[in-house]
C-alpha positions in Angstrom: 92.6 86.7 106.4 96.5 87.4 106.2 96.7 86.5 102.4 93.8 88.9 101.8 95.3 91.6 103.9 98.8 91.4 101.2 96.8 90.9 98.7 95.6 94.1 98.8 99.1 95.6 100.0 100.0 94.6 97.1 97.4 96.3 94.8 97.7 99.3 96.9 101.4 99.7 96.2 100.5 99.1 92.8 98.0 102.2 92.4 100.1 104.0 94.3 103.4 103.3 91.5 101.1 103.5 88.8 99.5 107.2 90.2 103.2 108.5 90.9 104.0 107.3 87.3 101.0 109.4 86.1 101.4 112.6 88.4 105.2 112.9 86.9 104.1 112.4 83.5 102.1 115.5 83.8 104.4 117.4 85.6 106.9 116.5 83.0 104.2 118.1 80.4 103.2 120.7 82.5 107.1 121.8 82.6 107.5 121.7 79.1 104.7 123.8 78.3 106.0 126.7 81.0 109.3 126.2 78.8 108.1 127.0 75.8 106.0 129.7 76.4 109.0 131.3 78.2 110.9 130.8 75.1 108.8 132.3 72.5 
């Protein structure tokens, strides 16, 4: 039971990198859009 329970720990820390990896990717894009239509 305990292995199973880390286990998915684990994968849940792992999601949760790979989804705050994502969200600032697009928040990064989302920024530079914003910039560039200020700039024209």
């Amino acid at each position: 039971m305990d292995s199973k329970f880390s286990i998915l720990g684990n994968n849940i820390n792992l999601v949760r990198d790979e989804l705050r990896k994502t969200i600032n990717v697009e928040i990064k894009a989302i920024i530079e859009v914003i910039t560039k239509i200020d700039t024209q």
